[in-house]
C-alpha positions, 0 to 999 in steps of 0.5 A: 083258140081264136078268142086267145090270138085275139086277146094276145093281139090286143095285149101286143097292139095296145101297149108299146112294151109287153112281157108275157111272163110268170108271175107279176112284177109284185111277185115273178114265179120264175127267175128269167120272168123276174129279171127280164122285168128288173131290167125295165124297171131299171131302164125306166121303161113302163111296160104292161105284164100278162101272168101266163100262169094266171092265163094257161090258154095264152101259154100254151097258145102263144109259143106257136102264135109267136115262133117262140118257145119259152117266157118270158117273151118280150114285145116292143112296138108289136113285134117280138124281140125275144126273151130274157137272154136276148134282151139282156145282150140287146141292153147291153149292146144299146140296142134295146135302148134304141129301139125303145125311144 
């Protein structure tokens, strides 16, 4: 299990934004997954995507690793902002875009 945290750690601390989500950017398996990654595709914002069905260690580990229990998971700067539905409201607010710059 350490193996995991530790690969999620690096994933988190080695790009500015990281979805954990299912699928990929080319081919989302989840609706939530497929917008969250739409909206940063809208703001122009590059960000890094780990495929949690690729993956079954991180998506059963990281819900506890982070203290959130359903993907997509959505980190900025190394720390978890939410998932789909928070960060919607935080777009639609102006707040993600803050904290983006």
């Amino acid at each position: 299990m350490s193996n995991v945290i530790e690969h999620i750690e690096k994933e988190i601390n080695s790009n500015k934004v990281v979805l954990f989500v299912k699928g990929s950017p080319q081919a989302p398996q989840c609706g939530f997954s497929a917008a969250t990654m739409e909206l940063f595709k809208k703001m122009n914002v590059p960000f890094h995507s780990v495929d949690i069905l690729a993956n079954p260690e991180i998506r059963s580990t990281l819900p506890t690793y982070s203290h959130w229990p359903t993907f997509p998971q959505v980190f900025v700067n190394g720390k978890l902002v939410g998932g789909c539905d928070i960060v919607h409201e935080m777009y639609e607010s102006g707040e993600l875009q803050k904290l983006l710059k």
